[in-house]
C-alpha positions as CSV (number, residue, x, y, z in Angstrom):
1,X,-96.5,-8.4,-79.6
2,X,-100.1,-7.7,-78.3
3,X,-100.9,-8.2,-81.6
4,X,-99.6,-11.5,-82.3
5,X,-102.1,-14.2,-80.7
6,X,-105.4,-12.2,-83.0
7,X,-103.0,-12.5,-85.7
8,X,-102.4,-15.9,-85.8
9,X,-105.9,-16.7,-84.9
10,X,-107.3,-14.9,-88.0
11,X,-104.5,-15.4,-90.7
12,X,-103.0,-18.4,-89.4
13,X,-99.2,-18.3,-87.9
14,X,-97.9,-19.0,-91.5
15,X,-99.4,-16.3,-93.7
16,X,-99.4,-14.0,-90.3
17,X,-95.8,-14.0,-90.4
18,X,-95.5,-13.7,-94.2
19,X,-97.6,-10.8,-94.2
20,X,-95.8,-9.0,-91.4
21,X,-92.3,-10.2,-92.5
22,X,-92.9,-8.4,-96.0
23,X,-93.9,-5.1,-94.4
24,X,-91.6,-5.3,-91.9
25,X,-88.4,-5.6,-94.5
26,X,-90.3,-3.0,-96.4
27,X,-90.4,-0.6,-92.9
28,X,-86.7,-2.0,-91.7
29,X,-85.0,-1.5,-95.3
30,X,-86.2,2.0,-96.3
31,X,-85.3,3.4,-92.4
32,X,-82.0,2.4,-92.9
33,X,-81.4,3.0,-96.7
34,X,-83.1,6.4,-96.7
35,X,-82.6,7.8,-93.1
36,X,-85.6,8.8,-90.8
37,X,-86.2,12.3,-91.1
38,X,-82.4,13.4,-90.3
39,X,-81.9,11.2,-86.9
40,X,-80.6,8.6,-88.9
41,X,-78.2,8.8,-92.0
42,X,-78.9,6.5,-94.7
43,X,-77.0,3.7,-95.8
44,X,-75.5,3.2,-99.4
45,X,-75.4,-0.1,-101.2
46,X,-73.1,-1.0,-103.5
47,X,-75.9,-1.9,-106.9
48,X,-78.7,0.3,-106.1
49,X,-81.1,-1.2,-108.6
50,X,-80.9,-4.7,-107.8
51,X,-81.8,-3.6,-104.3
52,X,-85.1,-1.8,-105.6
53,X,-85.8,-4.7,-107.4
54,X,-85.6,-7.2,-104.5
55,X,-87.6,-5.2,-102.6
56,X,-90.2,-4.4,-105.1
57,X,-90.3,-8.1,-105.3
58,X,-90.8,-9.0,-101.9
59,X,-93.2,-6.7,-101.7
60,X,-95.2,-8.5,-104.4
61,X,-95.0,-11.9,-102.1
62,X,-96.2,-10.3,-99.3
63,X,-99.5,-9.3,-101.0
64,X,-99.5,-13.0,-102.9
65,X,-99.6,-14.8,-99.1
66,X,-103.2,-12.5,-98.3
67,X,-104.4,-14.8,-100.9
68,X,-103.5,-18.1,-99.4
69,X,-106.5,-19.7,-97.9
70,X,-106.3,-20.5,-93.8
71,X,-108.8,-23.0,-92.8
72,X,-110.3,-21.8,-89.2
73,X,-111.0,-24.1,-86.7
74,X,-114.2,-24.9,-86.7
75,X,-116.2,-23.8,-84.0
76,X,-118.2,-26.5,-81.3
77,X,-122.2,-25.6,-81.6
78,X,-123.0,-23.4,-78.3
79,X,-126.0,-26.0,-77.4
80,X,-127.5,-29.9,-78.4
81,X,-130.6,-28.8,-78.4
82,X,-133.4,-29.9,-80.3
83,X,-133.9,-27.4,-83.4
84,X,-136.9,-24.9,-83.1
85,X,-139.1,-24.3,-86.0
86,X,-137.9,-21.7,-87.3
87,X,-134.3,-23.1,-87.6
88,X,-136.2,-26.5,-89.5
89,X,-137.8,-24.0,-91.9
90,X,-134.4,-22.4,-92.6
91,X,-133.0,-25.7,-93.0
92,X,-135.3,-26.9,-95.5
93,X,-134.9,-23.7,-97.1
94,X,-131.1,-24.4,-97.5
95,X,-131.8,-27.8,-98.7
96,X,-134.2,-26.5,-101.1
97,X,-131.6,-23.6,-102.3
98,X,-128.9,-26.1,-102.7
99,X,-130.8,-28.6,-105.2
100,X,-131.7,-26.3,-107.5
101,X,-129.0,-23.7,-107.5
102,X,-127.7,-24.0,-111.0
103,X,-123.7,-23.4,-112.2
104,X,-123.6,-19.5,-112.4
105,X,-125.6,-19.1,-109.0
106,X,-123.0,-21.6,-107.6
107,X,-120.2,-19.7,-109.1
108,X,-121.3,-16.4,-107.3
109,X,-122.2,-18.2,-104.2
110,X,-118.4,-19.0,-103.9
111,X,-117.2,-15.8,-105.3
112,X,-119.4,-14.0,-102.9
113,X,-118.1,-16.1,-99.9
114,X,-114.6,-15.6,-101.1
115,X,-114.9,-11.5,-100.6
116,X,-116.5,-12.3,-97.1
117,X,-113.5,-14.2,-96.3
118,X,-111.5,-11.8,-97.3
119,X,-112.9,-8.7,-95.7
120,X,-112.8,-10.9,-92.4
121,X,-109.0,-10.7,-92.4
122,X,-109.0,-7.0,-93.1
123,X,-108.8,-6.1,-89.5
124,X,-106.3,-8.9,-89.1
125,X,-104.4,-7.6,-92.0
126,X,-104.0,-4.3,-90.0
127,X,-102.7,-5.2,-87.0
128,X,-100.1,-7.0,-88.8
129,X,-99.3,-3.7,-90.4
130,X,-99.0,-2.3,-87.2
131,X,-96.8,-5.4,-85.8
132,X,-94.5,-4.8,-88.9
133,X,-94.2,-0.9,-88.5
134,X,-93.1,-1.3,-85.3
135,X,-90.7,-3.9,-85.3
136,X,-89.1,-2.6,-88.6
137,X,-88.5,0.5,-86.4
138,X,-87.4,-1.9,-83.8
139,X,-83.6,-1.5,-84.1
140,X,-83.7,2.6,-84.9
141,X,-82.6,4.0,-81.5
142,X,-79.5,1.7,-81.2
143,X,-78.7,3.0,-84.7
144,X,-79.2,6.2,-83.5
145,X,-77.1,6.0,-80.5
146,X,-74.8,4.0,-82.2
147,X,-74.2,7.1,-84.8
148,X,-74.1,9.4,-82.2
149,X,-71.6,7.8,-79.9
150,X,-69.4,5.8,-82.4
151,X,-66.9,3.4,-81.1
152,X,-63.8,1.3,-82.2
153,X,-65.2,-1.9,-80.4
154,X,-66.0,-4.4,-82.7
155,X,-68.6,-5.7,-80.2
156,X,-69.9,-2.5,-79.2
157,X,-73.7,-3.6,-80.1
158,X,-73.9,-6.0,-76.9
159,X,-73.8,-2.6,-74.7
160,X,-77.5,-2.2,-75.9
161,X,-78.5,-5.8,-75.5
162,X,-79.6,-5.2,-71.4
163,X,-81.6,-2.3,-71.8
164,X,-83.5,-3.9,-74.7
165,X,-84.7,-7.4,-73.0
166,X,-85.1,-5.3,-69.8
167,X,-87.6,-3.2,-71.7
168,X,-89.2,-6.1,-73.4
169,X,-89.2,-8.0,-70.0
170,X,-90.9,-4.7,-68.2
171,X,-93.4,-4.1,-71.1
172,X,-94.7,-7.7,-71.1
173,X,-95.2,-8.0,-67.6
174,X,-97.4,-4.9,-67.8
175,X,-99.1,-6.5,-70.3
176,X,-100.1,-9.5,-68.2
177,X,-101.0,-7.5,-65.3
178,X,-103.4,-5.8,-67.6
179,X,-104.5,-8.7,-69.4
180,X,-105.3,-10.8,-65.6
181,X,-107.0,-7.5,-64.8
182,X,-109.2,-7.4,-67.3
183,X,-110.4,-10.9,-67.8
184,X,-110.6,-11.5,-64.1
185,X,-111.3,-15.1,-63.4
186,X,-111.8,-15.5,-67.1
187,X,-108.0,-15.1,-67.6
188,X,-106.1,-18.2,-69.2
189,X,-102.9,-19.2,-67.4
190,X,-102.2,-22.4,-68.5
191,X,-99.6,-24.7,-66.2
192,X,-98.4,-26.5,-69.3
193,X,-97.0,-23.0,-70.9
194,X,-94.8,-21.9,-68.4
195,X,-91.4,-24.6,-69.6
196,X,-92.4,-24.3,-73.1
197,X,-92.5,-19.6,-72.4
198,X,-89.2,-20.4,-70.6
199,X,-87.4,-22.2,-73.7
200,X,-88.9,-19.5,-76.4
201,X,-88.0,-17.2,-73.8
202,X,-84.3,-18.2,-74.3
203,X,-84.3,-19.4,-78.0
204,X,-86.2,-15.5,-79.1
205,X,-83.0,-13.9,-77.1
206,X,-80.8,-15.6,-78.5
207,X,-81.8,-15.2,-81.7
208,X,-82.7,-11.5,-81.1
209,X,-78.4,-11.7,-80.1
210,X,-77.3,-12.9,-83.7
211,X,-79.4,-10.7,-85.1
212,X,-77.4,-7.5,-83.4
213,X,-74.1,-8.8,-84.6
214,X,-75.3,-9.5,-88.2
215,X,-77.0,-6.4,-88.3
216,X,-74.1,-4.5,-87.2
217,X,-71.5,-6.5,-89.3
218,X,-73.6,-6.8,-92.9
219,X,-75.3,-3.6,-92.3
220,X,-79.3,-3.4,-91.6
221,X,-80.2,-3.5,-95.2
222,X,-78.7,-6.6,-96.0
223,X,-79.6,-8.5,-92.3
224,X,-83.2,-7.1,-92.4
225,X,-84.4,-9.2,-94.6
226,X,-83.1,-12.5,-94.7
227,X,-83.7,-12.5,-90.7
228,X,-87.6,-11.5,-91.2
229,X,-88.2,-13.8,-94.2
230,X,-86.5,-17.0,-93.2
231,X,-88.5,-17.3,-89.9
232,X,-91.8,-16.5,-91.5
233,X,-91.3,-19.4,-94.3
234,X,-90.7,-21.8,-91.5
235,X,-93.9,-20.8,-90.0
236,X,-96.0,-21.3,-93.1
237,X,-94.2,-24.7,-92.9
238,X,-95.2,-25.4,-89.5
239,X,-99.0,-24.3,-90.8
240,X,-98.6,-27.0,-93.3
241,X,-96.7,-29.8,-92.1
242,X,-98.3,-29.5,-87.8
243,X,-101.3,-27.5,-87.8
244,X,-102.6,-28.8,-91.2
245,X,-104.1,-25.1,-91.4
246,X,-103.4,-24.6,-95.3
247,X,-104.7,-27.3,-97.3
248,X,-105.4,-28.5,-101.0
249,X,-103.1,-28.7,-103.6
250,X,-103.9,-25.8,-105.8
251,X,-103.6,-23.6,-102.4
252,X,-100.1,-25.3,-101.3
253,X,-98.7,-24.6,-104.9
254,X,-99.8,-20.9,-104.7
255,X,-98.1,-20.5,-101.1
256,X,-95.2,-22.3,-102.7
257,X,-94.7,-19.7,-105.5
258,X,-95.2,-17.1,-102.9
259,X,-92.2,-18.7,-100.7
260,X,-90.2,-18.9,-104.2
261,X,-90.8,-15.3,-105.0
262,X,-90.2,-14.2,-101.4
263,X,-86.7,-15.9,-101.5
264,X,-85.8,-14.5,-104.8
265,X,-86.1,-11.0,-103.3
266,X,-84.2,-11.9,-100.4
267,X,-81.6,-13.1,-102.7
268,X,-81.6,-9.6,-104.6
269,X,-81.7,-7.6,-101.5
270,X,-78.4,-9.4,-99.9
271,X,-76.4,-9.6,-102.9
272,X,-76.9,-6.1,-104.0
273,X,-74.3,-5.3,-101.4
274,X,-71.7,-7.0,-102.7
275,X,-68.9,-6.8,-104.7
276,X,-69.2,-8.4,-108.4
């Protein structure tokens, strides 16, 4: 979760969550299909190639959504003062440059600030990788304990909820700590957070709650990803609709064929547990 605020600051919440929902059904799916190295025994589904193809496929979307253009905020100037020479020259220059730059010279001034763009969100792109490893390994040890100590309960899977939000809980006040450490008088802790933490506080555990059951009812290669794809589309939403971060109507159709193929996956992936 460290992870997250870089994240959304260089992809953008929407395609952030894409991104990281693709790998993480990816990571989530194949640990509980295919085992982990012998802790773990896999799970079988009922049509095995229309569950390869729904994940091939959303595998596809989540490499379609690097491609979806986030505007950045545009950053304030660090001073008002009055331009020195040399920036006057390089103005000019720029002026100059841009009157006479002819089609082709345009078209690889934009191709060549397209692979700059796109190289900035490789370290972005990493630490989402990370993000998704991790939480697709998320639910593991309660598999594993669950395997080892099996139970007739049907409700068994609350007996780990407590010892995961306690860990959680631990893990991110540590992080704070660190965090108010580091930055010293430097470190935001802004008043107007603390209700609005509270409420995701409660709406993330119980949502984290569901997820357990479903998981533990439909099986974690059917629950993985509809629960890691639905949120992220509502994000790209949210960068749409309230953060206006992905713009322009060639870029919103592209994101909304990504969604589409996303969903069809999903659809795959759930139904190929089923009976028909």
């Amino acid at each position: 979760n460290v992870f997250c605020v870089p994240v959304v600051n260089g992809l953008g919440m929407g395609i952030g969550f894409l991104v990281w929902g693709a790998m993480q059904i990816i990571v989530g799916w194949s640990v509980a299909r295919f085992g982990l190295f012998g802790f773990l025994e896999a799970t079988e589904v009922k049509h095995n190639l229309i569950n390869y193809i729904g994940i091939i496929i959303v595998l596809v979307s989540g490499v379609l959504f690097i491609f979806v253009k986030h505007d950045e905020k545009e950053k304030e100037p660090m001073s008002q003062s009055v331009p020195s020479e040399t920036t006057a020259l390089e103005s000019n220059s720029f002026h100059e440059n841009f009157t006479i730059q002819s089609p082709s010279e345009k078209k690889s001034s934009e191709g060549f600030i397209n692979k700059k763009e796109l190289l900035h969100k490789v370290p972005y792109l990493f630490m989402t990788m990370c993000l998704a490893i991790l939480h697709g390994l998320m639910m593991a040890p309660i598999a594993i304990l669950k395997q080892r100590n099996p139970s007739t309960d049907p409700y068994n899977v609350f007996d780990y909820i407590w010892s995961f939000y306690s860990t959680v809980f631990v893990f991110s006040t540590i992080y704070f700590v660190l965090y108010c450490i580091i930055r010293r008088e430097k470190a935001y802790v802004g008043r107007e957070l603390v209700l609005p933490s509270v409420g995701y506080g409660i709406l993330w555990t119980s949502g984290m709650t569901f997820w357990f059951m479903s998981s533990d009812r439909l099986s974690q290669t059917v629950a993985y990803p509809i629960t890691t794809r639905l949120p992220a589309i509502i994000s790209a939403l949210y960068d749409v609709l309230l953060y206006k971060s992905i713009t322009g109507r060639s870029n919103l159709i592209f994101l909304a064929f990504a969604i589409g193929v996303g969903i069809v996956g999903v659809v795959l992936i759930a139904i190929s547990n089923q009976n028909f």
